[in-house]
C-alpha positions as CSV (number, residue, x, y, z in Angstrom):
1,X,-145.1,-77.5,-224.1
2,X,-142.7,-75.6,-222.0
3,X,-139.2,-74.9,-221.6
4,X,-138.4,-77.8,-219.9
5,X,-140.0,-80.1,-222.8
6,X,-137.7,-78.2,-225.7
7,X,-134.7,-78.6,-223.7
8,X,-135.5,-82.5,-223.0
9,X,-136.0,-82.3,-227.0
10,X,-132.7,-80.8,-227.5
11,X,-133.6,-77.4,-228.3
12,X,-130.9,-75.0,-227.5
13,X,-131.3,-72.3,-225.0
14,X,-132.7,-68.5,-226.2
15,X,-133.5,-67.9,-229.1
16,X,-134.0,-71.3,-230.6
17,X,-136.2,-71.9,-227.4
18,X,-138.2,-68.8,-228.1
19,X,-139.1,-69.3,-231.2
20,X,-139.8,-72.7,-230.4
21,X,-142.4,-71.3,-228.0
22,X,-143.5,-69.2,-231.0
23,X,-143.9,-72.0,-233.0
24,X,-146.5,-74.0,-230.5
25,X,-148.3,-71.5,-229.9
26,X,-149.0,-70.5,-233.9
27,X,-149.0,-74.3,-234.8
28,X,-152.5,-74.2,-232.2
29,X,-153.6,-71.0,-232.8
30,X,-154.1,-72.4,-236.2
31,X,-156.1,-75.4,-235.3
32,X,-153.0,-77.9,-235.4
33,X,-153.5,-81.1,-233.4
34,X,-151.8,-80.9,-229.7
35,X,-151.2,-84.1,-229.7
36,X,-148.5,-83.7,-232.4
37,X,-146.8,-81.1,-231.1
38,X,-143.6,-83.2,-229.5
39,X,-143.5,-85.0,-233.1
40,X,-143.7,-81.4,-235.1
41,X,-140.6,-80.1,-232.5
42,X,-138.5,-83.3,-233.4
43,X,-139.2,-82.7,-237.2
44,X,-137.8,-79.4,-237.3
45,X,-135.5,-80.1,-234.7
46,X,-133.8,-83.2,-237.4
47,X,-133.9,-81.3,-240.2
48,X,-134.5,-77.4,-240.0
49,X,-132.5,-76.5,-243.2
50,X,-136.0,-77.8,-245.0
51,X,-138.0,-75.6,-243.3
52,X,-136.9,-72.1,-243.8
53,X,-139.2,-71.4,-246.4
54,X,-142.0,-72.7,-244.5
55,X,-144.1,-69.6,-243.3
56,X,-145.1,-71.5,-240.3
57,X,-141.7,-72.9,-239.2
58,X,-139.2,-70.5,-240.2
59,X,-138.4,-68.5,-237.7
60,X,-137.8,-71.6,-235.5
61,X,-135.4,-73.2,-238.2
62,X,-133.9,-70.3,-238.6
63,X,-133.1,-70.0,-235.2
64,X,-131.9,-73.5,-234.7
65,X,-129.3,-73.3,-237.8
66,X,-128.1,-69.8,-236.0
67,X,-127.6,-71.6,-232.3
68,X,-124.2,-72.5,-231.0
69,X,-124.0,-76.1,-230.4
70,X,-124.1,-76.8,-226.4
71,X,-121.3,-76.9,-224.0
72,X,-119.8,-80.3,-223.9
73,X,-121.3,-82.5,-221.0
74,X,-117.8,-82.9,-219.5
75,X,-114.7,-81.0,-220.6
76,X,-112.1,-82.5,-223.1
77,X,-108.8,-83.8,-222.2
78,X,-106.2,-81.8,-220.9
79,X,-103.1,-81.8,-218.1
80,X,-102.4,-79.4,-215.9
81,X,-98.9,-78.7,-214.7
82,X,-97.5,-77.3,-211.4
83,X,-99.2,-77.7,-208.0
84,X,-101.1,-75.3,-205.8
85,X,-102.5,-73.4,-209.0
86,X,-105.5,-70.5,-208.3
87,X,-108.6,-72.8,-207.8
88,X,-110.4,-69.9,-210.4
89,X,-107.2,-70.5,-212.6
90,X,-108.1,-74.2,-213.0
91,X,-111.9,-73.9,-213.8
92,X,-111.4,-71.7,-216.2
93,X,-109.5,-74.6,-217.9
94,X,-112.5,-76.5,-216.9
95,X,-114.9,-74.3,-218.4
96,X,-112.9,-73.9,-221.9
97,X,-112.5,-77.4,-222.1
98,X,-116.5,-77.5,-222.3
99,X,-117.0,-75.4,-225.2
100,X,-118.4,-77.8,-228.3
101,X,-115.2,-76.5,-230.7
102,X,-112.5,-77.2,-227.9
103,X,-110.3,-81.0,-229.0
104,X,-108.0,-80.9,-226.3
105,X,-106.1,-77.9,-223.4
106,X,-102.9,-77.7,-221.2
107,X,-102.4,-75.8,-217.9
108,X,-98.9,-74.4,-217.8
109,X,-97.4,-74.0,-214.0
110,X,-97.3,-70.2,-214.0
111,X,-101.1,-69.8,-214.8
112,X,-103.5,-67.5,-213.2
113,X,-106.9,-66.0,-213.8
114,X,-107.2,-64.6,-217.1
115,X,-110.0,-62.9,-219.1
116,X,-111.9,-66.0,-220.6
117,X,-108.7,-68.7,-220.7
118,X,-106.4,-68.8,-217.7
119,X,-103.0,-66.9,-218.3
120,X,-101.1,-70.1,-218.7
121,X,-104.0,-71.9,-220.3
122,X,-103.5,-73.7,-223.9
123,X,-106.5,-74.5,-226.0
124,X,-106.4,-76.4,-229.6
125,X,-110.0,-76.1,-230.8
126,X,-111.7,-77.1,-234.3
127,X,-111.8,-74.2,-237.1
128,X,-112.3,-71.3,-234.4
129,X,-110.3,-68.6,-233.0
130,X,-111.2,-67.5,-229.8
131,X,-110.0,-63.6,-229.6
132,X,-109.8,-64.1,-225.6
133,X,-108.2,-67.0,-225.8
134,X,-105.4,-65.5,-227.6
135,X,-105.7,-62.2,-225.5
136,X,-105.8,-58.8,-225.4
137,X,-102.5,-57.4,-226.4
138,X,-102.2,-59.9,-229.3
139,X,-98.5,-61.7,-230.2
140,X,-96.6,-60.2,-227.1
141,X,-93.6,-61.6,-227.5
142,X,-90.0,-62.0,-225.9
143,X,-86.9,-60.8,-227.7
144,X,-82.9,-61.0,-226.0
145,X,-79.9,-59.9,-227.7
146,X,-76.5,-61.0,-226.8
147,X,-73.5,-57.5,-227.4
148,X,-70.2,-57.8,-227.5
149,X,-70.1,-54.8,-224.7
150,X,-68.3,-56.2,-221.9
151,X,-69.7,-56.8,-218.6
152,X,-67.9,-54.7,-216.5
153,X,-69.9,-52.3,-217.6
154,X,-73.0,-53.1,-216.0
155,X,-71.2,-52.1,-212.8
156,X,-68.6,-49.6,-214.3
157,X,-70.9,-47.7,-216.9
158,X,-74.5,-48.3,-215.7
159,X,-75.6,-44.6,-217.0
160,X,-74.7,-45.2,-220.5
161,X,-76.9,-48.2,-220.5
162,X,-79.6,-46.9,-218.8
163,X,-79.4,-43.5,-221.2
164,X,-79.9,-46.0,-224.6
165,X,-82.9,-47.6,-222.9
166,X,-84.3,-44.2,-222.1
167,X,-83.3,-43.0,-225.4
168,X,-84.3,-45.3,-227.6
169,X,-87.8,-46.7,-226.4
170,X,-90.8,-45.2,-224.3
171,X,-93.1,-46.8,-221.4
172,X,-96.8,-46.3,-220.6
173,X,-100.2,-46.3,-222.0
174,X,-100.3,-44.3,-225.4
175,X,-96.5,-44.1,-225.4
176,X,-95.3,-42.8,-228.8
177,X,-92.7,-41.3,-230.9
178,X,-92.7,-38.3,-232.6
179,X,-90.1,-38.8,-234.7
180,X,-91.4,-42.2,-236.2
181,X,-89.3,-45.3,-236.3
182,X,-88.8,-46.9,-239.8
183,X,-89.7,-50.5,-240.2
184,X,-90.6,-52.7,-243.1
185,X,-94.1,-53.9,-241.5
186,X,-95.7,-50.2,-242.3
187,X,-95.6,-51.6,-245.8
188,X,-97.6,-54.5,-245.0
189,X,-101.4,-54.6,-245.9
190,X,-103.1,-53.1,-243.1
191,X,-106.6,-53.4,-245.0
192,X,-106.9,-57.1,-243.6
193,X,-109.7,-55.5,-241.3
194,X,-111.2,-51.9,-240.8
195,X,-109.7,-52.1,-237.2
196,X,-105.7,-52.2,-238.6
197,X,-106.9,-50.1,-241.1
198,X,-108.3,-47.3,-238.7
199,X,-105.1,-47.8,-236.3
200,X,-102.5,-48.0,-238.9
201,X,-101.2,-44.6,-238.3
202,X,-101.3,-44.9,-234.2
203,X,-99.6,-48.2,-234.9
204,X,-96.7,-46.3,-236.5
205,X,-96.4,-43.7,-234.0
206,X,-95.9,-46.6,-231.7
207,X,-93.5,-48.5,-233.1
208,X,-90.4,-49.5,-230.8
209,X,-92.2,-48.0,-227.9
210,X,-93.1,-50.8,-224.4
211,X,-96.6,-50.2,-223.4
212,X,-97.0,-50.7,-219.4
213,X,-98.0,-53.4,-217.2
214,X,-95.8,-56.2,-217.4
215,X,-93.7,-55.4,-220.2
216,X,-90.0,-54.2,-219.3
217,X,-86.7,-53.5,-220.9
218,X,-83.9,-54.8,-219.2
219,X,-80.0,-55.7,-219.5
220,X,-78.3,-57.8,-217.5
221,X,-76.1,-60.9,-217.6
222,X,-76.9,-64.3,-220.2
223,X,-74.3,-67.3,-219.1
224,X,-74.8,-70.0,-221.9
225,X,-74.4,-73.3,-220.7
226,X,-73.5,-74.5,-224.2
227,X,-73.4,-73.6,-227.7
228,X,-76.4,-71.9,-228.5
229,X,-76.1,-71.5,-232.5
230,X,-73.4,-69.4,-233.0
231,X,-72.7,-68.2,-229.4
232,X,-70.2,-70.0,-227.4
233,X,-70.6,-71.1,-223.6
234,X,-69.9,-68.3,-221.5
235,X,-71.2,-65.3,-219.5
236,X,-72.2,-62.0,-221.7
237,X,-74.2,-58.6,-221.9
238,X,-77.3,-59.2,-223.0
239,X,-80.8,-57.0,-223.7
240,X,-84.7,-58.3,-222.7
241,X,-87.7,-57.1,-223.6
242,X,-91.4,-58.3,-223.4
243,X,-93.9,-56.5,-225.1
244,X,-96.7,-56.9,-227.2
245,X,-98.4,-55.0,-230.2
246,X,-100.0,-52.0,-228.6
247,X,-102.9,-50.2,-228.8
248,X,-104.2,-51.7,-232.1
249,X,-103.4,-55.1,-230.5
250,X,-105.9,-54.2,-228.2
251,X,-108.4,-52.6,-230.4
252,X,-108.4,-55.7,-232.8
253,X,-108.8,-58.2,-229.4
254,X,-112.0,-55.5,-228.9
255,X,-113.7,-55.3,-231.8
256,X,-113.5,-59.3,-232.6
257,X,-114.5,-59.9,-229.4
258,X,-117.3,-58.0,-229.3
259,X,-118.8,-59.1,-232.8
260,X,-118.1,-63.2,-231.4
261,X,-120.3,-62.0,-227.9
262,X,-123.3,-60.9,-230.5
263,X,-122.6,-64.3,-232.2
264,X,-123.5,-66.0,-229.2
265,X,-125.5,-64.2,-226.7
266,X,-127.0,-67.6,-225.3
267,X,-123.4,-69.2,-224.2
268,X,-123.4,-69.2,-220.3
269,X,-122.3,-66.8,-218.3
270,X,-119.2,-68.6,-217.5
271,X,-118.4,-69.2,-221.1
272,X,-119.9,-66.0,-222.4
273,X,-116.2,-64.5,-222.8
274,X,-114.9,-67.4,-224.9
275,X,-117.4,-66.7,-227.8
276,X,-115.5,-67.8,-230.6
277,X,-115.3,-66.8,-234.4
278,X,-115.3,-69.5,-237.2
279,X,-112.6,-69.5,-239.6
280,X,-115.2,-70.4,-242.1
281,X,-116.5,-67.0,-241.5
282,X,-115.9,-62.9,-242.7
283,X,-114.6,-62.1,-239.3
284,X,-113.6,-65.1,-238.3
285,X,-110.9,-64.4,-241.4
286,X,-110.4,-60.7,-240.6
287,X,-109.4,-61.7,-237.2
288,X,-107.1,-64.4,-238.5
289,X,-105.5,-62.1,-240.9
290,X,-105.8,-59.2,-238.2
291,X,-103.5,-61.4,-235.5
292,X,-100.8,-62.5,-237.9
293,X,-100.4,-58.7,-238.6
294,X,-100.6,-57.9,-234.9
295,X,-97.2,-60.3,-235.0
296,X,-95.6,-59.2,-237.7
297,X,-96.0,-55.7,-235.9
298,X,-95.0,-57.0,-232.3
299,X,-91.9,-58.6,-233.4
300,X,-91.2,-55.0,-235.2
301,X,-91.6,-53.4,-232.1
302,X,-88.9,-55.9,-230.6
303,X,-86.7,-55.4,-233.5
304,X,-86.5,-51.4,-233.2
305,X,-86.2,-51.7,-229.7
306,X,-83.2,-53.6,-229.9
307,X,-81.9,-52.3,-233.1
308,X,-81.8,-48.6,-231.8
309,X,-80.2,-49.1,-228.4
310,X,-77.5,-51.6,-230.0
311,X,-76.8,-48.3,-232.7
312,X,-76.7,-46.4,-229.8
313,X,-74.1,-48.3,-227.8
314,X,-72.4,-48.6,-230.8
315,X,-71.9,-52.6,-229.8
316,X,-72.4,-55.6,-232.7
317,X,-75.3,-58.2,-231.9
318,X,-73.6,-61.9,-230.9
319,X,-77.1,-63.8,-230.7
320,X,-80.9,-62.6,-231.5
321,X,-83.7,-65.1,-229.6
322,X,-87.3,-64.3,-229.6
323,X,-90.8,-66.1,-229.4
324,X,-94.5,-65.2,-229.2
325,X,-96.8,-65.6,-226.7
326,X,-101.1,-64.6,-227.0
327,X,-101.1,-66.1,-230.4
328,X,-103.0,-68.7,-232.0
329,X,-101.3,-70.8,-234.3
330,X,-102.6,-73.6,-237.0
331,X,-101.2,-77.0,-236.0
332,X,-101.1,-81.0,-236.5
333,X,-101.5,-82.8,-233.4
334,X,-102.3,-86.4,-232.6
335,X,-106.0,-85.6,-230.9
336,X,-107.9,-88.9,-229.9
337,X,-105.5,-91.1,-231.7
338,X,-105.7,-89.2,-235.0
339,X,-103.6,-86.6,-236.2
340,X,-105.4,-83.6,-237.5
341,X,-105.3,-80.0,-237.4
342,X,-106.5,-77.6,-234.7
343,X,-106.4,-74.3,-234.1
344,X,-103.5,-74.0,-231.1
345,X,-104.5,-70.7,-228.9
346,X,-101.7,-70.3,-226.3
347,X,-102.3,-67.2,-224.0
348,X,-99.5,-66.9,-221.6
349,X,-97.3,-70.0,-223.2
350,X,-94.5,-70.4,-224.9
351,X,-94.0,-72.4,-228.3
352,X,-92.0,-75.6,-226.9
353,X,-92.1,-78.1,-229.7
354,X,-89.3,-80.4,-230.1
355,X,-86.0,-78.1,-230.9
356,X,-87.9,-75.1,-230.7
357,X,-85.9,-71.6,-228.8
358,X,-87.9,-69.6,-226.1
359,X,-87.3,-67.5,-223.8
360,X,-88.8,-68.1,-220.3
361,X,-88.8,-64.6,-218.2
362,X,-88.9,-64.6,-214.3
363,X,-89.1,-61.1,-212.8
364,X,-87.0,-58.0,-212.1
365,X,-84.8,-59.9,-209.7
366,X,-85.0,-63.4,-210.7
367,X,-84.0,-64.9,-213.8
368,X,-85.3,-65.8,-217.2
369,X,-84.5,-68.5,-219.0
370,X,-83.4,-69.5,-222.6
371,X,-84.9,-73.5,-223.6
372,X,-85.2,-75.7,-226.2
373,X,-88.6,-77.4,-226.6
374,X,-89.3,-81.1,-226.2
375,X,-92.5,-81.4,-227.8
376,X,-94.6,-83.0,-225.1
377,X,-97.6,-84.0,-226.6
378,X,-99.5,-83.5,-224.1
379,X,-99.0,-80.1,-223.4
380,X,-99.7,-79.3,-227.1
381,X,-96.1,-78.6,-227.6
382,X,-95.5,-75.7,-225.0
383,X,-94.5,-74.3,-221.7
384,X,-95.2,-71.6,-219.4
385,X,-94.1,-68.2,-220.2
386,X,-92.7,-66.7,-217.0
387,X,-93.2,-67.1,-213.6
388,X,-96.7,-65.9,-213.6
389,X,-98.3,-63.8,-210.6
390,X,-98.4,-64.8,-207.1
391,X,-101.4,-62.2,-206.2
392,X,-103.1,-59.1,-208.1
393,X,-102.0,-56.1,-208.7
394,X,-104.2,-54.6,-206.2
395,X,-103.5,-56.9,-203.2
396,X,-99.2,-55.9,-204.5
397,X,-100.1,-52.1,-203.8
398,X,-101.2,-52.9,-200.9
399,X,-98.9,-55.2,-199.2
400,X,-95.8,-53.9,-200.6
401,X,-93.5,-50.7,-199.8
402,X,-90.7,-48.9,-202.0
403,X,-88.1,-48.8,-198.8
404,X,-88.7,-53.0,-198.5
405,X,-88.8,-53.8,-202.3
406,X,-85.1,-51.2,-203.2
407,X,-83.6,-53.1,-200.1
408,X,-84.3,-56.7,-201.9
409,X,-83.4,-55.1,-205.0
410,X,-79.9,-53.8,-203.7
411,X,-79.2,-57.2,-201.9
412,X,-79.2,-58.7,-205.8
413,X,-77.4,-56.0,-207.6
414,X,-80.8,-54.8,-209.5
415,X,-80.7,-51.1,-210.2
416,X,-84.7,-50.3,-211.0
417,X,-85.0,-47.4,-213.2
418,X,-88.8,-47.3,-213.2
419,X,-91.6,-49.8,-212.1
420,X,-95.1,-50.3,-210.4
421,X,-95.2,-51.5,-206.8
422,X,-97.6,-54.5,-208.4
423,X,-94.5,-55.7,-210.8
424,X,-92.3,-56.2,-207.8
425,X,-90.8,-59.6,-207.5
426,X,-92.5,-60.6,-204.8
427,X,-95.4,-60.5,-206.6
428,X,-94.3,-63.4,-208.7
429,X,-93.9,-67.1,-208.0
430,X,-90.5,-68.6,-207.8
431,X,-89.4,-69.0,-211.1
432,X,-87.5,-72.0,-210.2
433,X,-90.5,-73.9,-208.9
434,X,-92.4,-73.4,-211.9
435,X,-89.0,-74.0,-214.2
436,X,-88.9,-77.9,-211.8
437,X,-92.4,-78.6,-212.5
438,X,-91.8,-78.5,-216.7
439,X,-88.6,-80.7,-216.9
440,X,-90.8,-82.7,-219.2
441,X,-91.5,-79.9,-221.5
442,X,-88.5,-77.9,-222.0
443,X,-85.0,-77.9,-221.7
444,X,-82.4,-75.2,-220.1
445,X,-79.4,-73.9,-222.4
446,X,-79.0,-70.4,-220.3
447,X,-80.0,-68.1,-217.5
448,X,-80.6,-64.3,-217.8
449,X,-79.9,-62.5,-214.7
450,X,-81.4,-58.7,-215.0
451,X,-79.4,-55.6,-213.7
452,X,-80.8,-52.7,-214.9
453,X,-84.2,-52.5,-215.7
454,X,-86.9,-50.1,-216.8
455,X,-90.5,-51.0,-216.8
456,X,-93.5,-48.1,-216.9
457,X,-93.5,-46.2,-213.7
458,X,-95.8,-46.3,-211.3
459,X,-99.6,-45.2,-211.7
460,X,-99.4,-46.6,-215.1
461,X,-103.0,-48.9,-216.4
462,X,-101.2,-52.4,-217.2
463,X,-101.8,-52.8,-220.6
464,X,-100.4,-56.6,-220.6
């Protein structure tokens, strides 16, 4: 028997298969009848569990109980959004929709190649988290903050804005404080996993701080088109950020990747960085437990952020909105006429279930957008989460110039404290476009205009 035979069989790929070979060639060596050998294959093949203590045969049982089940023959239902998407964008939905725990996936109108899942791309798989699916800087998040300051002094008193941004955050890769913000999440467990435990203490020193790539800090103008809670309709200062949970984001995505690679080195290439982790599993519940602190910590680093520069202006807050993005969430949704719950991975996508508050960025000078869900089914209850990139960051630094980019800027009042030539706007889609092509999934209550913004200056690694 060769490989073609086990595979006919239905023995999986690598190590299964070897040992399978291993197996046939034992099972004659010891006189066993040839003639039986597709019947001995099947045996252990139905029913390797009774076989591990069998000298012969244990090695191949063992192997087949340790094999990931095979990629799906075609992938699983799902909808993609938006037209003209990257053609690598859309088979990368493709391919995640072929893994054997994937139930159903979404393509949001912003996406783009990711690592793994598109950015843009929504998965709901069966008992597994995916750590690339999520993403690597884990739970970043938006957070805007209406202030009573008025907005004639976005004009009239740009400096004192732009001082409390400097002031009271910091940009780059390894950005920290030395005098270390204060924030109830340091009292959280960080022994869920060795990682947060290891990076507890970098974690602190980076609290409130920005990162690099596409995060940014940014005032500018919210007009609320109606009530929105407590805020009445009207046109106020307000401050942005987008940012994520840092370095020990990052080294969490790492490590958990890493040990679901080794899980399954026999995956395809093309699926190889969607190894998942069961949640039935050690690390599959370290990682679990690992994420939910990565939010509680991103949404701290929000909360200093806007805490400090609203102290620091000395202005009251009117309205506080903020969402996640990268996450994976546990939810119930109708899959295949059942309802049931799945395991919701949304890398690049808001939460948009019916009612729900996000905020929908578009770039330094376009606007954002605050909406209320719908709860579309079909896109697993979610929507895109910016504009998303027209071209990479490479092909930006190449195409673009400072002298064109501050002449667009000027021509729509944007004062650019720092950035990267790749985060200019023209790098992005049209925020519009992709805001038309998800009528069905969200609904507009106000638009953020930015003014002033600060991102991490150029030369920076992206860290998003």
């Amino acid at each position: 028997m060769n490989t073609k035979d086990f595979l006919r069989l239905g023995v999986p790929l690598g190590e299964a298969t070897r040992r399978a070979t291993d197996f046939v060639c034992k099972f004659i060596l010891g006189g066993g009848d040839r003639s039986r050998l597709e019947e001995e294959v099947k045996t252990v093949l139905a029913n390797p569990t009774a076989f591990v203590d069998d000298a012969l045969r244990r090695e191949f049982a063992k192997a087949l109980l340790n094999a990931p089940p095979p990629p799906r023959a075609e992938p699983v239902k799902y909808r993609q959004w938006g037209q003209g998407l990257e053609h690598e964008a859309v088979m990368q939905m493709e391919k995640a929709c072929l893994l054997p725990v994937s139930v159903a996936g979404a393509l949001m109108p912003d996406a783009h190649v990711g690592y793994g899942l598109p950015i843009g791309g929504v998965l709901a798989t069966e008992n597994a988290v995916i750590p690339y699916a999520v993403g690597v800087d884990i739970a970043c998040r938006m957070k805007m903050t209406v202030l009573d300051i008025p907005v004639r002094d976005l004009e009239r008193r740009p400096d004192r804005l732009t001082r409390a941004i400097e002031a009271e955050t910091r940009f780059g890769v390894g950005a920290n404080f030395r005098e270390r913000r204060e924030h109830e999440v340091m009292d959280a467990d960080w022994s869920v996993s060795p990682i947060t435990t290891q990076n507890k203490d970098k974690a602190w020193s980076q609290l409130g701080t920005s990162g690099s790539g596409n995060h940014f800090v940014e005032f500018g103008l919210f007009t609320a088109h109606g009530k929105i809670r407590d805020l009445e309709p009207g046109t106020y200062l307000a401050l942005l950020s987008h940012s994520g949970s840092r370095g020990t984001g990052a080294a969490v995505c790492n490590h958990y990747s890493k040990i679901a690679f080794s899980q399954f080195k026999d995956l395809p290439n093309e699926l190889k960085r969607l190894a998942w982790l069961s949640l039935d599993s050690q690390e599959g519940q370290e990682y679990w437990k690992a994420m939910q602190l990565m939010g509680q910590y991103a949404a701290a680093n929000h909360a200093c952020i806007h805490k400090q520069i609203a102290e620091n202006l000395g202005a009251q807050v009117l309205l506080d909105l903020e969402n996640h993005h990268n996450f994976a969430w546990k939810e119930r949704h109708i899959i295949e006429g059942v309802e049931r719950e799945v395991i919701v991975h949304r890398k690049g996508a808001t939460p948009a279930g019916q009612g729900v508050l996000g905020i929908i960025p578009g770039s330094m000078a376009s606007p954002g957008f605050v909406v209320s869900g719908k709860g579309n089914p079909e896109s697993l209850n979610s929507a895109s989460h910016g504009a998303g990139r027209l071209m990479s960051r490479k092909a930006a630094n190449e195409k673009f110039n400072w002298k064109d980019v501050n002449r667009f800027l000027r021509e729509r009042g944007v004062t650019l404290i720092s950035a990267g030539l790749d985060e200019v706007p023209m790098a992005y889609k049209n925020i519009r476009e992709v805001m038309a092509a998800q009528s069905d999934l969200v609904t507009v209550l106000g638009q953020f205009d930015p003014k002033l913004v600060k991102m991490a200056p150029q030369g920076e690694r992206p860290e998003d």
